[in-house]
Structures are given as C-alpha cells and as structure tokens.
N, C-alpha and C positions, 0 to 999 in steps of 0.2 A: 505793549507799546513801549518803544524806547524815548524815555526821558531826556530829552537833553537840555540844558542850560536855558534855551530861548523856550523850551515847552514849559519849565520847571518858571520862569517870570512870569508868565499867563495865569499858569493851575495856581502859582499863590493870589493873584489878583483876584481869580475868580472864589478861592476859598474866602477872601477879607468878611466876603455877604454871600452864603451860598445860595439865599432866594435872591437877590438880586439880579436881572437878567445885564450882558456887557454890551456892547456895540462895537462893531471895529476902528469907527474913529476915537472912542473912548479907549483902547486898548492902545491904538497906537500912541495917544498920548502919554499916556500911564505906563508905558516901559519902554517909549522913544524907539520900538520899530518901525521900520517902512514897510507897506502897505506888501512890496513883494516878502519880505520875512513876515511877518505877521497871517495873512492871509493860508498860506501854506499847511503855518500850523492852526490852526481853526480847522482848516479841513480834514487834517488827520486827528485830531481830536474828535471832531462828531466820526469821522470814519468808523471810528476805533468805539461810539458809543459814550464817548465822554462827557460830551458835547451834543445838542442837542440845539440847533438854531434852524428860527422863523421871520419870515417877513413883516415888520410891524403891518397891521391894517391901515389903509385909506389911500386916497389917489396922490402920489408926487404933484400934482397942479394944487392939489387943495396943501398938500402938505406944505409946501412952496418947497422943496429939495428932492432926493430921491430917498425914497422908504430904507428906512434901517432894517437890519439881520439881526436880531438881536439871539445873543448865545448863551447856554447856562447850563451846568454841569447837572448831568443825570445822576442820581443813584448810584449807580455802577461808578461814573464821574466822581465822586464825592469822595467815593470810600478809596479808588483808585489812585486818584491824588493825592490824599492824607498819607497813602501809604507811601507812594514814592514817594513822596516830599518827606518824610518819614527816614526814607532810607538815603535817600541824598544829604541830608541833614547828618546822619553817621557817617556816611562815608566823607564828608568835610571837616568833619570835626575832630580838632585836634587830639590825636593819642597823647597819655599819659606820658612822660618822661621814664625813660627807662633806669633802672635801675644800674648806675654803675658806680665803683669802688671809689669810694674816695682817694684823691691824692695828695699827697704831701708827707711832712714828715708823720713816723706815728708815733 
C-alpha cells in the first residue's frame, strides 16, 4: 500500500494507543480533515487489511445519534505502519553535511 502524507497522520494516530479502537469524527478532529479526505483513506486501509472497522452495537433511537464505525489496526496493521512510518521518518530526515574543503587562507 502506498503511504502518503494524509495516510501517514492517521497510521500515527492510531499507533499513539494500538488497543484503542478511533471513530471518524474523532479522527477528523485529531488531524483537521474533512470527512471527503478522511473517509477515503479509512477505506483503503481496512482494504488493504490494515484496518479493521465495526459498527458500534445498539439502536441510533436509543443511542440518540447514528452508531459509530469504529476502526483499529490489525496485526498485519501494526507491524505495517511501524514500518512505513519507519521509512518515511529516514527518508525526511536530514542527511549529514557533506564533507567539503575548507576555505580560506592556509
């Protein structure tokens, strides 16, 4: 699966607590996207087996709202986002200064 910037704010969110289950309005809050950006990727995460989301139990009349999705990284999920996040993390991070000659008089 390809990591990109908006998958790589989620997968940290959900690594903070990896028993913890998210909810989508929860996520939207917690990295400020909209429901069309967010949603999207949810989807290709459990696609993809990363993810892994279920309907809370009970009736929206009793709940007084609509039943939450709540979502939580599998297994597979866990080790696969450590690892990208892993490699995203080197390739941002800044290289060593190169070695060059000094100048001036000698």
């Amino acid at each position: 699966m390809r990591v990109t910037l908006g998958v790589a704010v989620v997968l940290r969110i959900f690594l903070d607590d990896v028993a913890q289950p998210r909810y989508g309005y929860e996520l939207m809050q917690r990295t400020g996207f909209a429901s069309g950006k967010l949603y999207p990727i949810l989807a290709r995460l459990e696609a993809s087996g990363w993810l892994e989301g279920e309907f809370e139990a009970g009736d929206p009349a009793t709940l007084g709202r609509p039943q939450r999705r709540w979502y939580r990284l599998t297994d597979h999920g866990v080790a696969s986002a450590r690892h990208e996040l892993a490699r995203l993390h080197a390739q941002l991070s800044p290289s060593p200064a190169p070695l060059r000659p000094q100048v001036g008089p000698a």
